[in-house]
N, C-alpha and C positions, 0 to 999 in steps of 0.2 A: 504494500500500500504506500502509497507518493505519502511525502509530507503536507501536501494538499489535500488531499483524503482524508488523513488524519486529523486534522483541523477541523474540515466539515461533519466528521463524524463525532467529534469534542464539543462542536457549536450545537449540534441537534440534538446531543443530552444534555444543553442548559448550562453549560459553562463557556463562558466569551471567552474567544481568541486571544481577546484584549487583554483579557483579568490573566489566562496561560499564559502569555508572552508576560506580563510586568510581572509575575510570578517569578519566572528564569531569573528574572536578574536580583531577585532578591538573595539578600545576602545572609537572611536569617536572624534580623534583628529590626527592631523597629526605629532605628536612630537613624534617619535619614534626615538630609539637607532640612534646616526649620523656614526656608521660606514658605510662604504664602499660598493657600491652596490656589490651582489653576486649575482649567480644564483639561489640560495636558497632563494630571498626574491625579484624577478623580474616576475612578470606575466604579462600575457596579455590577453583578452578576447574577440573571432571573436566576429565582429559583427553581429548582426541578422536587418539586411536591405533586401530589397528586391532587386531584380537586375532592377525597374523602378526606385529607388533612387541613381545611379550607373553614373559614368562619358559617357562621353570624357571629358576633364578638356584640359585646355590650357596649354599648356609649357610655364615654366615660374617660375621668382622668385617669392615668395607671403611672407609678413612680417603682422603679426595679434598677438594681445594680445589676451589669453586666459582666461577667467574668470570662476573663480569657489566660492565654499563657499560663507557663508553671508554677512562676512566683507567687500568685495569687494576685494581680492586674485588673484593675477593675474600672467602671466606669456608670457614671446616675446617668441614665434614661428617665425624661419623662416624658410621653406622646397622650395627645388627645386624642380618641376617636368618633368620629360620627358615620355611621354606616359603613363600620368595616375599613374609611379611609383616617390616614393618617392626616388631621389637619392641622396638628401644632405639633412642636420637638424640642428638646431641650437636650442638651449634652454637658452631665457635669464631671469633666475630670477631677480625678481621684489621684493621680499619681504625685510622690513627692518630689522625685528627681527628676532636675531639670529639665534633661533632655526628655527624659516620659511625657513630664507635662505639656513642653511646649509642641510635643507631637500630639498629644491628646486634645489641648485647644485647636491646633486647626483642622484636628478631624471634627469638633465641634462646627468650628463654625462652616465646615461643609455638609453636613449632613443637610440639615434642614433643605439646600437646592435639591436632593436628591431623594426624599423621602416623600415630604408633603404634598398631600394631592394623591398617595398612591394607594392601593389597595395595601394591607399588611401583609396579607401573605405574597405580593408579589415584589417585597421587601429583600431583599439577600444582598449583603452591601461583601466587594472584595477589598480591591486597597484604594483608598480615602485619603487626598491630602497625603502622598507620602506614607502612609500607615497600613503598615501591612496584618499587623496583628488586629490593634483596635479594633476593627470592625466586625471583629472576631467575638467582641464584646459586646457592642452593639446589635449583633446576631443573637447572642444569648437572652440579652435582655426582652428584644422582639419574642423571640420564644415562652419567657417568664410571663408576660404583658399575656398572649394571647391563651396561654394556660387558666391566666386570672381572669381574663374577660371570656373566658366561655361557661363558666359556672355562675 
């Protein structure tokens, strides 16, 4: 199979080329350059859920820490929902060290272009502003939120 093949067969089960390829060049840590998010270094990658893993979810505010990585990494999610869509966001990092942090704030302040407006379950964020773990977090927490809003 071509490495063209490959790619198309990687894209039809719900993982972007885009999110594969900025994967490669990760180095295995989340300490990357703290510039400013762009659109040149923000992806996101649909989820591949089935539609029996899929809402009604409750309207409602939901407040949930996010956990990622080994150290115990974390991060406050708060999202509003109305009708399943996500229409408010909040991102509060958690981290002490520096460089954590100031990666954790501009995945902050990217999220919200990327969320709001969207269904929850059609939520599945990869790397964000530089951050390859975070959003790792922000996945957890979406999963926590939609656990509480379905009971």
């Amino acid at each position: 199979m071509s490495a063209l093949s490959k790619k198309i067969t990687t894209t039809l089960v719900g993982v972007s080329v885009t999110a594969a390829m900025a994967g490669c060049a990760d180095t295995g840590t989340d300490k990357d350059s703290a510039s400013a998010p762009s659109a040149s270094n923000i992806t996101s990658a649909a989820p591949s859920r089935s539609p029996s893993n899929r809402g009604p979810y409750e309207d409602g505010e939901y407040t949930v820490d996010g956990e990622y990585g080994t150290r115990g990494s974390s991060i406050g999610v708060a999202i509003t929902l109305e009708d399943d869509a996500i229409t408010a966001v909040e991102v509060t990092p958690h981290a002490t060290d520096e460089t954590s942090l100031a990666l954790q704030r501009r995945f902050a302040e990217a999220v919200p272009a990327l969320v709001v407006g969207k269904d929850i379950d059609d939520v599945n964020l990869d790397r964000v502003a530089g951050n390859s773990h975070t959003p790792a977090g922000f996945d957890d927490a979406l999963e926590k939120i939609k656990a509480e809003a379905s009971g």
